[in-house]
N, C-alpha and C positions, 0 to 999 in steps of 0.2 A: 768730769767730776767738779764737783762749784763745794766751796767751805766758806763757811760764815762766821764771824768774829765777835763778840759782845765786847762794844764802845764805852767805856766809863769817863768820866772826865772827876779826874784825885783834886783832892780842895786845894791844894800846890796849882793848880791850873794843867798839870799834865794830863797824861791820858793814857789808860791802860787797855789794850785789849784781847779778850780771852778766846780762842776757839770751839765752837760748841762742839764740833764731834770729832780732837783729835787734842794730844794734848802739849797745845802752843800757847805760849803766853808771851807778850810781849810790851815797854811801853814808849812812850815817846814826848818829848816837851809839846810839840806840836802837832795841829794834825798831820802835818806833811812828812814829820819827822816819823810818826806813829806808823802813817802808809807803809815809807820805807821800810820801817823797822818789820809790819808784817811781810814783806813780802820777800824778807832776808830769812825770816824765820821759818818761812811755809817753804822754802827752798833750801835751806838747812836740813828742817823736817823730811821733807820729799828726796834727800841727797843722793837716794838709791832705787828712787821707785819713782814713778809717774807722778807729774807734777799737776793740783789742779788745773783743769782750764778757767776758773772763773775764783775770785776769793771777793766774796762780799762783806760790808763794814754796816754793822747795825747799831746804831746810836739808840 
């Protein structure tokens, strides 16, 4: 299973990103902080069920 993200960058300079087909939101100062931050959340989300094999970041 692969999920994909929608990448915003906030006038703050942060960056939000939203899951298109489950419902994870998450955001982060940086991009590296933002990775993190998905992939704490897509494994939060998945806590009881199969985790994807793939999570792609769409800018």
């Amino acid at each position: 299973m692969k999920i994909v993200f929608r990448v915003t960058q906030e006038s703050d300079g942060g960056y939000v990103a939203e899951c298109l087909s489950h419902d994870i939101f998450t955001e982060g100062d940086s991009l590296d902080e933002l990775r993190t931050n998905v992939r704490e959340a897509v494994s939060a989300f998945f806590f009881d069920k199969p985790k994807p094999d793939h999570i792609g970041l769409l800018f």
